[in-house]
C-alpha positions in Angstrom: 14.2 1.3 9.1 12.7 -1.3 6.9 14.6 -3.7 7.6 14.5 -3.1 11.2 11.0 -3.5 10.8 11.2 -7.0 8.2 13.6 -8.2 11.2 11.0 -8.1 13.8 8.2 -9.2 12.2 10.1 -12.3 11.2 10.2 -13.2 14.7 6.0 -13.4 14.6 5.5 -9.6 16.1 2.6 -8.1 14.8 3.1 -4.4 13.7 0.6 -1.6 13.1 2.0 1.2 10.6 0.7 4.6 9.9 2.2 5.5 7.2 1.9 7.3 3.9 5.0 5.7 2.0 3.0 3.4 -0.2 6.5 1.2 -0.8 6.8 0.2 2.8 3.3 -0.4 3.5 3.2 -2.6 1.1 6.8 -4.5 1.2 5.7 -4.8 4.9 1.8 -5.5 5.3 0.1 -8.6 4.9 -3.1 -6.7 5.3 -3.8 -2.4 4.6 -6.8 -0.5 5.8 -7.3 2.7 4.1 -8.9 5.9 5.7 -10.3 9.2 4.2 -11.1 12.0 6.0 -11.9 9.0 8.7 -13.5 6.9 6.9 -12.7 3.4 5.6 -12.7 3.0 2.6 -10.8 -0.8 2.1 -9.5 -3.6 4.4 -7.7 -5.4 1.7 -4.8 -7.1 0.7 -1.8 -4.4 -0.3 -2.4 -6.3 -4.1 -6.2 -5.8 -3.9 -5.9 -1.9 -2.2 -4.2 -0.9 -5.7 -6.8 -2.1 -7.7 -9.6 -0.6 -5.2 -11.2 2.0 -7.4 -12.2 4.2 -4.3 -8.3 3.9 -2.8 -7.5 5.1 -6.6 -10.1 7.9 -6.7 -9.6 8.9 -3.2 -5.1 9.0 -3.8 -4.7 8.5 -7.1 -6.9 11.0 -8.7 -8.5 9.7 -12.3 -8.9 5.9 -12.8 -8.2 5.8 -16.1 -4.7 7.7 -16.1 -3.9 4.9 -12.9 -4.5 1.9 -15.6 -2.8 3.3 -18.0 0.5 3.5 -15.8 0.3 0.8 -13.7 2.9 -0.5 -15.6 5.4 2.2 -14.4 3.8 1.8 -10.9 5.1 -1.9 -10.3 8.2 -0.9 -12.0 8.8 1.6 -9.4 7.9 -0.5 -6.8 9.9 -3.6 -7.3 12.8 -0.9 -7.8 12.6 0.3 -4.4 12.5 -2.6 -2.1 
């Protein structure tokens, strides 16, 4: 499906997602708004929504764990796209 999707945005098609699979949003987006319990909370860059300390507190749980294993994070990530 991603690639589906990588194919037809590369022919200048915009594309809204809603999705929770936080390796294709960001492979795909150029842009990611966040919403909790209907509220946004970010309209950033994917790069800039990881680092967004109410994105981490909101999905992520404690900030201080997230630093310490952001490491493995962009591991993961680069290993599944």
């Amino acid at each position: 499906m991603l690639d589906t999707l990588r194919e037809v945005r590369s022919r200048g098609v915009t594309l809204i997602l809603i999705e929770q699979i936080m390796h294709a949003v960001m492979s795909l987006s150029d842009g990611v708004l966040v919403l909790h319990c209907g509220e946004r909370i970010a309209e950033e860059t994917p790069e800039q929504v990881t680092k967004n300390p109410r994105v981490v507190e909101a999905y992520l749980g404690d900030p201080a764990w997230v630093g310490r294993a952001a490491g493995k994070t962009a591991l993961r990530r680069e290993r599944v796209r």
